[in-house]
C-alpha positions in Angstrom: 86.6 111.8 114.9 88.8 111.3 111.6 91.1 108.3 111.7 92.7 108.2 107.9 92.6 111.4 106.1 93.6 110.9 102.4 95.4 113.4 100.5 95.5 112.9 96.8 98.9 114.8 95.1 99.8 115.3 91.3 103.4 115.1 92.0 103.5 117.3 88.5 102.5 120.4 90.9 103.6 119.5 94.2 104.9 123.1 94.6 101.3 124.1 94.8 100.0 121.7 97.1 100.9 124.3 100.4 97.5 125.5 101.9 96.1 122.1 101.3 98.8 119.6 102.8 99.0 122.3 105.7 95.4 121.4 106.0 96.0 117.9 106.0 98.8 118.3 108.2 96.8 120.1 111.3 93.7 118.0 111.1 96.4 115.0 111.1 97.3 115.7 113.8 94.6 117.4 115.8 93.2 114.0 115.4 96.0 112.2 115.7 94.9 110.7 112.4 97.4 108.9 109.8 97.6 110.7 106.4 97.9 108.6 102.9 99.1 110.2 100.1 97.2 108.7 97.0 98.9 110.0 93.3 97.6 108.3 89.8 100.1 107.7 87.3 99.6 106.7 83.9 102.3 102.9 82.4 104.2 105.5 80.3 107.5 107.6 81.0 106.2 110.9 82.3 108.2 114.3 83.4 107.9 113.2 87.2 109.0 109.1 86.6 110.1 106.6 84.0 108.2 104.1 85.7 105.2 103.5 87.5 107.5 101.6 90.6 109.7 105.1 89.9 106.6 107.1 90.6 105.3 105.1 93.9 109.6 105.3 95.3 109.0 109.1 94.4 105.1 109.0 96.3 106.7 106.8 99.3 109.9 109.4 100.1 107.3 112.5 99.7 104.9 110.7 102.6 108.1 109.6 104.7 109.6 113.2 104.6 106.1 114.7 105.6 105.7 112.1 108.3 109.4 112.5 109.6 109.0 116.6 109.2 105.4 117.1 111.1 105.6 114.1 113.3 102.5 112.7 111.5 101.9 108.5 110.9 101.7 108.6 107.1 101.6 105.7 104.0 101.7 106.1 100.0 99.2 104.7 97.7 100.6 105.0 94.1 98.2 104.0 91.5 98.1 103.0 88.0 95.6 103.7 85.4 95.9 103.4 81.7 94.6 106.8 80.8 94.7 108.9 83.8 92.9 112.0 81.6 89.8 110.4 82.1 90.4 107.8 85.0 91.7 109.4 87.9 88.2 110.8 89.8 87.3 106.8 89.0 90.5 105.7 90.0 90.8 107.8 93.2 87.4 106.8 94.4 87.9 103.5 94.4 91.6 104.0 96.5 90.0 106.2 99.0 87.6 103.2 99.8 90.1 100.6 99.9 92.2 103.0 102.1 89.5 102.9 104.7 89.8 107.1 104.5 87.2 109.2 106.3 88.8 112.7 105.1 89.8 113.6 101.9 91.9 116.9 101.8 92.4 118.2 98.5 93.8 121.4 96.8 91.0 122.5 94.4 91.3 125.8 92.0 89.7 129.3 91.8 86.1 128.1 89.9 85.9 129.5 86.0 84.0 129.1 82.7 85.2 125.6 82.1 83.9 124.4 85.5 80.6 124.5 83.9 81.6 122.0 80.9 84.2 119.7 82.8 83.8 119.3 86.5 86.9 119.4 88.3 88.7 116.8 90.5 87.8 118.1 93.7 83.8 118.5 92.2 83.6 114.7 91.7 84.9 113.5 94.8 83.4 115.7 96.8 80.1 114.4 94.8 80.8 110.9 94.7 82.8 110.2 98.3 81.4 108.3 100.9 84.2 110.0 102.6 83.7 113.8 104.1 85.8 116.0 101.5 87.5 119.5 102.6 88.5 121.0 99.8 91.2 124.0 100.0 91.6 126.9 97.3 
């Protein structure tokens, strides 16, 4: 049924990523589907990379250990934006497209008050995706 199931990561808070890339994980392979791990990263120095080709080595070896650990076919799609505070929900759109993905898994939060002002990640692609979109809390 799914052949590509994307998971998008914020390498910041990887460490909170568990239910979600479990999720992505099982489906993987219950379908014996490939998983791409697709990250946005901004051209300046940041807490998790100096550099954006530092940020896709650091996106490539989390996919590789994943794919080694669960036995899964995976592949890492780092991409740049120039302000990812208000280009990432375009910017990961457009890469789950190109990707050919038919999943999206995603780790979404507990909904609150600012929900109502600022939709979050999860809300737009979930909205916007041609792609089916399972988000976990």
């Amino acid at each position: 049924m799914y052949r590509k199931v994307i998971f998008p990561v914020d390498l910041t808070h990887i460490d909170q990523l568990g239910r979600a890339l479990q999720t992505a994980i099982d489906l993987a392979r219950h379908y014996k589907a490939e998983i791409c791990f697709i990250a946005v990263t901004g051209t300046a120095p940041s807490a998790v990379a100096r550099t954006p080709q530092e940020f896709q080595a650091k996106l490539e070896a989390l996919a590789a250990e994943q794919g080694q650990a669960h036995g899964l076919t995976t592949s890492a799609m780092a991409l740049t934006s120039h302000d990812p505070s208000i280009d990432t929900d375009k910017t990961l759109l457009a890469a789950i497209r190109e990707a050919g993905g038919d999943l999206v898994i995603m780790q979404t939060h507990a909904p609150n008050a600012l929900d109502y002002i600022w939709a979050g990640h999860g809300d737009t692609i979930a909205a916007h995706s041609e792609a089916s979109v399972f988000l976990v809390r």
